[in-house]
NUGUDO-528609 format. One record per residue (C-alpha): residue number from 1; residue in three letters; x negated, y negated, z. Coordinates in steps of 0.2 Angstrom, whole numbers, plus 5000, padded with zeros to 4 digits. Each point is the difference from the previous one (the first is absolute). Example, Ala and Ser with C-alpha at 12.3 -4.5 7.8 and 13.67 -1.06 7.14 Angstrom:
2
(site 1 ALA (4938 5022 5039))
(site 2 SER (4994 4983 4997))
END
This chain:
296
(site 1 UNK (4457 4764 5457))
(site 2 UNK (5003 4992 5016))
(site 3 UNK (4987 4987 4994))
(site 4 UNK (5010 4997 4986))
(site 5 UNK (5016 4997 5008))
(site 6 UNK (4993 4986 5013))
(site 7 UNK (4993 4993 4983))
(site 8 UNK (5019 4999 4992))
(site 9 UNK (5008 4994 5015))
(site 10 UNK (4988 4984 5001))
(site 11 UNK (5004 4995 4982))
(site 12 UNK (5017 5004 5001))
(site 13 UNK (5000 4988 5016))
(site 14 UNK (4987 4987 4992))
(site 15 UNK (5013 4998 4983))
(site 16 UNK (5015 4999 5010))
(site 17 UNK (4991 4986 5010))
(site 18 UNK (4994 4991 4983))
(site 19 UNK (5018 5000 4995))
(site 20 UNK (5003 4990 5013))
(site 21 UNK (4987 4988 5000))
(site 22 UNK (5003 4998 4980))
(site 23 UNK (5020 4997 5003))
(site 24 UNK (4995 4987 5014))
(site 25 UNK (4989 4993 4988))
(site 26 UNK (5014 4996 4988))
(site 27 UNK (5013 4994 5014))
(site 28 UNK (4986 4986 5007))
(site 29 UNK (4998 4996 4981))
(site 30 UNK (5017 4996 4997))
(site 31 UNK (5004 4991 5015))
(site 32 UNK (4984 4989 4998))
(site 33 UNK (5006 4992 4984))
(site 34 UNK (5018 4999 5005))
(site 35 UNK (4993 4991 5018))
(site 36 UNK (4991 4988 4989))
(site 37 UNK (5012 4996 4986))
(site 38 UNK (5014 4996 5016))
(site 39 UNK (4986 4989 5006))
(site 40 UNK (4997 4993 4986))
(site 41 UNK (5019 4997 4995))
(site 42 UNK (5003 4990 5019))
(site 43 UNK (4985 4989 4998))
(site 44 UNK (5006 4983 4992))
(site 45 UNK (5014 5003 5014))
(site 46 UNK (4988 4998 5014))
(site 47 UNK (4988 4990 4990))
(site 48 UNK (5016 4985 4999))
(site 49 UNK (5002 5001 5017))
(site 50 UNK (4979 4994 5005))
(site 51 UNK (5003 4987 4985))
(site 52 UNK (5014 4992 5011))
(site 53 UNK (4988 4999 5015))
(site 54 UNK (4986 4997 4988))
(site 55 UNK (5013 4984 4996))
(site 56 UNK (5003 4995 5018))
(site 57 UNK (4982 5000 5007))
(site 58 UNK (4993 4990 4986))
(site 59 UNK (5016 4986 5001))
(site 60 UNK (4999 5000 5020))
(site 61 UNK (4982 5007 5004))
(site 62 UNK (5003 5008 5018))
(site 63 UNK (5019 5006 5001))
(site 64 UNK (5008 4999 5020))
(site 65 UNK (5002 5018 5002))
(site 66 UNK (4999 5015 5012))
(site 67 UNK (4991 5010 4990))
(site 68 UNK (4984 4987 5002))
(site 69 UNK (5000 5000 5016))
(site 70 UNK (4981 5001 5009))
(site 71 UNK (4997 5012 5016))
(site 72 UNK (5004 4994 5015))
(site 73 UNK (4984 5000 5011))
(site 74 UNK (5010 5002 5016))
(site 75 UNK (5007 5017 4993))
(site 76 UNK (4993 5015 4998))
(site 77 UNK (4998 5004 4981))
(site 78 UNK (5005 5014 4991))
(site 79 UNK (4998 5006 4981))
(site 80 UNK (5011 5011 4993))
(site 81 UNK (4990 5013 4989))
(site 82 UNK (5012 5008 4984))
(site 83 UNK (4993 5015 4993))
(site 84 UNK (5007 5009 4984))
(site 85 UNK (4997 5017 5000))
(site 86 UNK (5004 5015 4991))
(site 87 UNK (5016 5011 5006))
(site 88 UNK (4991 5016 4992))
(site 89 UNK (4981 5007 4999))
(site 90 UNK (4991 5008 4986))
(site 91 UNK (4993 4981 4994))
(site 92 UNK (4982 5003 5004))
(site 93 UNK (4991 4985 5012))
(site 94 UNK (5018 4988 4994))
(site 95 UNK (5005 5001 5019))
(site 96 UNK (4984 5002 5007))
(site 97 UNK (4992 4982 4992))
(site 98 UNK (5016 4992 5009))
(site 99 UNK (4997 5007 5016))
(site 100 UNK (4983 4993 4999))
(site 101 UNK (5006 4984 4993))
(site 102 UNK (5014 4999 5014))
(site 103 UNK (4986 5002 5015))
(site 104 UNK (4988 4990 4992))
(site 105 UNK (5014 4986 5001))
(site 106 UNK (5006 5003 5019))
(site 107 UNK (4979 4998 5005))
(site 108 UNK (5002 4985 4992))
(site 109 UNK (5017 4992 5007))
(site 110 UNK (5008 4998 5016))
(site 111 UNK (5013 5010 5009))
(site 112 UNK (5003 5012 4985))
(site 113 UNK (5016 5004 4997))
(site 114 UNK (5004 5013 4986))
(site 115 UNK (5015 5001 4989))
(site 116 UNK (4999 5017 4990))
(site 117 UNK (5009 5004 4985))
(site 118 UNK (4997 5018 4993))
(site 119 UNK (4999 5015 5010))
(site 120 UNK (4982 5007 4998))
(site 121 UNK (4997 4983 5009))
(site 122 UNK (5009 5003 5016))
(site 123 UNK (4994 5018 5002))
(site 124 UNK (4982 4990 5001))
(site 125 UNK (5004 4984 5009))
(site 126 UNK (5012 5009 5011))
(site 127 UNK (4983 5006 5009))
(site 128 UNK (4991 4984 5001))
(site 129 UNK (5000 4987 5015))
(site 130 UNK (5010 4989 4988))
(site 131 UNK (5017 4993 5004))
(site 132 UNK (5012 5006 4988))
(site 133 UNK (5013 4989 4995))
(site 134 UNK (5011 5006 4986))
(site 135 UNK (4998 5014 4987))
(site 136 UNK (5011 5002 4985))
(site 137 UNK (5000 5015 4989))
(site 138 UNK (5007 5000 4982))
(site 139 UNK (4994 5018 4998))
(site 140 UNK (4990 5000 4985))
(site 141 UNK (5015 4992 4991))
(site 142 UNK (4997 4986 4986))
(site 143 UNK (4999 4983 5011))
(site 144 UNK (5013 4989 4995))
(site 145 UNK (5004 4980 5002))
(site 146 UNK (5011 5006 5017))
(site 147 UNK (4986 5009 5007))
(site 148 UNK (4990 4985 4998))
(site 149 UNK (5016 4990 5006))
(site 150 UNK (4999 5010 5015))
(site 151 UNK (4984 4999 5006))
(site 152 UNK (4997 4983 4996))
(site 153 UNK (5018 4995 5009))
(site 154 UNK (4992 5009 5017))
(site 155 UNK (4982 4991 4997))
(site 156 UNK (5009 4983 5001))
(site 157 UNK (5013 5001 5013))
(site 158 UNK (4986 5008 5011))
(site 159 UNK (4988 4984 4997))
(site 160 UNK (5011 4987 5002))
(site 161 UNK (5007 5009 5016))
(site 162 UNK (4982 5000 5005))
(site 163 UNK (4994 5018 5002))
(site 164 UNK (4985 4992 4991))
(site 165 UNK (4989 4988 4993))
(site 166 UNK (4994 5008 4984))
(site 167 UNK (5004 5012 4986))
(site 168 UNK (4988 5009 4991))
(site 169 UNK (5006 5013 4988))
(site 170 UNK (4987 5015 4994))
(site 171 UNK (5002 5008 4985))
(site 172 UNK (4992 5008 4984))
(site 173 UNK (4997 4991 4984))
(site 174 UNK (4999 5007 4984))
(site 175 UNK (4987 4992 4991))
(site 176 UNK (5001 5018 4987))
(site 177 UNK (5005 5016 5001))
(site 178 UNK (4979 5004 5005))
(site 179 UNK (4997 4984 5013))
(site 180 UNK (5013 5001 5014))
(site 181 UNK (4995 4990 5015))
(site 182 UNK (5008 4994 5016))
(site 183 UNK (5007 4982 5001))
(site 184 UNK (5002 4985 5013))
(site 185 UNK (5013 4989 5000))
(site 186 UNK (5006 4987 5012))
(site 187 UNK (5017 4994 4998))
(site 188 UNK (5007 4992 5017))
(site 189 UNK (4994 4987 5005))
(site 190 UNK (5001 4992 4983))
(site 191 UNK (4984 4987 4995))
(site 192 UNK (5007 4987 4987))
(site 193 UNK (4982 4998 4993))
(site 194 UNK (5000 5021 4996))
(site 195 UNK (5019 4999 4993))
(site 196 UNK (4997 4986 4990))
(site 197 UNK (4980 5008 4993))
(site 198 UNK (5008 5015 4995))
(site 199 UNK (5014 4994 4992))
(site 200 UNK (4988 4987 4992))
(site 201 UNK (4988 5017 4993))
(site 202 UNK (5016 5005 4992))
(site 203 UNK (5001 4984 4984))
(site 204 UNK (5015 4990 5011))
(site 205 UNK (4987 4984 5005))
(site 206 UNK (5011 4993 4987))
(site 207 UNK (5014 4999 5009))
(site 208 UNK (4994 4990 5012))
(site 209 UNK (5007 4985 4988))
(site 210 UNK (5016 5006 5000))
(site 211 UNK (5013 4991 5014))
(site 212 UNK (5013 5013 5008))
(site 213 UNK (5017 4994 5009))
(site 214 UNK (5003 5013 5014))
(site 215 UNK (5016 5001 5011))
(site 216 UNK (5003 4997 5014))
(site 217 UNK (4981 4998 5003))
(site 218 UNK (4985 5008 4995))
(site 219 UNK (4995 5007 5019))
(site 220 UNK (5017 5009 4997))
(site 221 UNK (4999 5006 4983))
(site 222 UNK (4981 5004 5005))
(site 223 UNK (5005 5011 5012))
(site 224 UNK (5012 5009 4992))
(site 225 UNK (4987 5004 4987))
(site 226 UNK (4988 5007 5012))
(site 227 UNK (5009 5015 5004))
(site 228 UNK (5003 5006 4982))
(site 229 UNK (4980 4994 4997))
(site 230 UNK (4997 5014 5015))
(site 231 UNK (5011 5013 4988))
(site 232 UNK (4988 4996 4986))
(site 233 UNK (4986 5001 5010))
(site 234 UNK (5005 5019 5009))
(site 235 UNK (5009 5006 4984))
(site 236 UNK (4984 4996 4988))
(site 237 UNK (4989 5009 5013))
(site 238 UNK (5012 5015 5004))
(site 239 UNK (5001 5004 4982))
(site 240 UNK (4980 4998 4997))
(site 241 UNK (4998 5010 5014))
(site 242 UNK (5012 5013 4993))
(site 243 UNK (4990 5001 4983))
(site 244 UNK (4985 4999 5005))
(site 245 UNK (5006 5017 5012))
(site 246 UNK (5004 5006 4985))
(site 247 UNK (4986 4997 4990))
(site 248 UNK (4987 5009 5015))
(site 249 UNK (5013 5014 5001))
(site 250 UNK (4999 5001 4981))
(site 251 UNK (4980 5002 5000))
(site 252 UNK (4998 5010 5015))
(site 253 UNK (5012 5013 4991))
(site 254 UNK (4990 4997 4984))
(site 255 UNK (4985 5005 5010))
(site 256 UNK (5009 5016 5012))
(site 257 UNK (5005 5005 4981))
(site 258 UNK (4982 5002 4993))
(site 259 UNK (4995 5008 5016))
(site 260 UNK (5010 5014 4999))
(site 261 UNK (4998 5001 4982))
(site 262 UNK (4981 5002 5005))
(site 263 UNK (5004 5011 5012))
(site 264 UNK (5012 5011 4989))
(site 265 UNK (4986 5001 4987))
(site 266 UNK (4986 5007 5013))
(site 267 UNK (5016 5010 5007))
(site 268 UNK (5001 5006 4982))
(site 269 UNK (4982 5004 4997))
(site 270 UNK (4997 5010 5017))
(site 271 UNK (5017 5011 4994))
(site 272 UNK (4994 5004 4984))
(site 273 UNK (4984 5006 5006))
(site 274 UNK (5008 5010 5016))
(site 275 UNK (5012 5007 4985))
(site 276 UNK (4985 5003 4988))
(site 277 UNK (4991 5009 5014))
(site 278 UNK (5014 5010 5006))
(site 279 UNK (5003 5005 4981))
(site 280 UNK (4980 5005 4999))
(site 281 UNK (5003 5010 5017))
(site 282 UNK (5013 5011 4992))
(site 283 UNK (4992 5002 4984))
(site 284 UNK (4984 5006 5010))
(site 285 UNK (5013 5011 5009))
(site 286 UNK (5007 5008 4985))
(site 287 UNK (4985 5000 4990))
(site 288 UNK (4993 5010 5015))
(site 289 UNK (5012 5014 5004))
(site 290 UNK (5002 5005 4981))
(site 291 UNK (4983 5003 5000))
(site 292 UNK (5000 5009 5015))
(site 293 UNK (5014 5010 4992))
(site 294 UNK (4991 5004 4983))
(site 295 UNK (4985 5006 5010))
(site 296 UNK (5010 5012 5008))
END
């Protein structure tokens, strides 16, 4: 009987824990599609704003600006690393491949300094011999364009105050709800060759014909843009990297759901035969003392 009890207790436990891992499940569901439908609903925002400085690079080729400055080789260099975490766990290796990512990077770069969004990130990065700048925590809630505006209003006061040189921002990308994998972006300082080939990938090498009037001047109007280009860029990565959390929180419940259902069902088989045997036992024992009885 005792036997029998530790048996029910464990699958009380396991369906109370698939209950969970079923209603988590469902939560990441629904906030991956409303995390993409938001992204998708801001995009020709933020897709304007690079066909602006699409405009100006192709009328002026290289723009007088800050934010093309080169390194000064009589200055020590810094590179500021952003890394977007998660604020919760339970998303399988999601944190773990942007740890990786992130080391990988400061190997690579020099002076590594690390600006942290989420806060399973800071618990890790608060251990290494990394310089943390800044972390910003959202706490798990749907990013938004202020977030992004945020961040990206920090980034650029920081660089052209000269805290560094460059900005690399690393993220995941979402290329499906199966493939998640760690991006590399650099966004400060800006290349106009990059700005203007990625723009070009995107169908606007026909503007290139089109003439553009802008006042006062295109440096100022240029720089102006570059800011809310930054928003773009941090907002379009925060909320990848927010679906794409939930989309390896949604499979690593998928998978802790069919565990315990594995297990409830070996569970199940070792109670029923515990149950049968108990049932034989007293069967034997009854079986036994009525015929000790009759013999008497």
């Amino acid at each position: 009987m005792a036997n029998l009890r530790d048996v029910r207790l464990r699958m009380r436990a396991i369906r109370q824990t698939l209950q969970v891992t079923k209603a988590m499940n469902l939560i990441s569901t629904a906030k991956l599609r409303k995390g993409r439908r938001i992204l998708e609903d801001t995009e020709p925002y933020f897709n304007r704003i690079q066909k602006s400085m699409f405009d100006i690079l192709s009328s002026a080729g290289k723009v007088e600006s800050a934010f093309f400055r080169e390194p000064d080789a009589n200055k020590t260099s810094r590179t500021a690393i952003v890394a977007i975490t998660s604020d919760k766990g339970l998303a399988g290796g999601y944190n773990a491949n942007i740890f990786r990512q992130v080391n990988d990077l400061c190997s690579r770069v020099k002076n590594p300094l690390l600006i942290l969004i989420g806060t399973v990130g800071y618990r890790y990065f608060i251990h290494s011999p990394y310089v943390i700048l800044e972390n910003f925590s959202f706490r798990s809630q749907l990013p938004t364009v202020e977030h992004a505006g945020e961040i990206a209003d920090y980034i650029v006061s920081q660089y052209l105050w000269g805290m560094f040189d460059e900005v690399h921002v690393v993220y995941t990308h979402m290329y499906s709800t199966i493939k998640l994998l760690p991006a590399e972006r650099q966004i400060f300082p800006l290349n106009t060759e990059k700005i203007q080939s990625e723009l070009a990938n995107t169908g606007n090498m026909k503007r290139v014909e089109l003439q553009f009037e802008f006042l006062p001047s295109k440096g100022t109007v240029f720089d102006a843009l570059v800011p809310l280009y930054v928003k773009g860029i941090f907002y379009g990565a925060i909320v990848e990297a927010y679906a794409s959390e939930q989309s390896a929180r949604m499979a690593a419940m998928d998978e802790a759901s069919k565990s315990a259902e594995d297990m409830l069902a070996s569970l199940q088989i070792s109670y029923n035969r515990a149950r049968q045997a108990g049932i034989t036992q007293e069967m034997s024992e009854i079986i036994g003392g009525s015929t000790a009885l009759s013999d008497k």
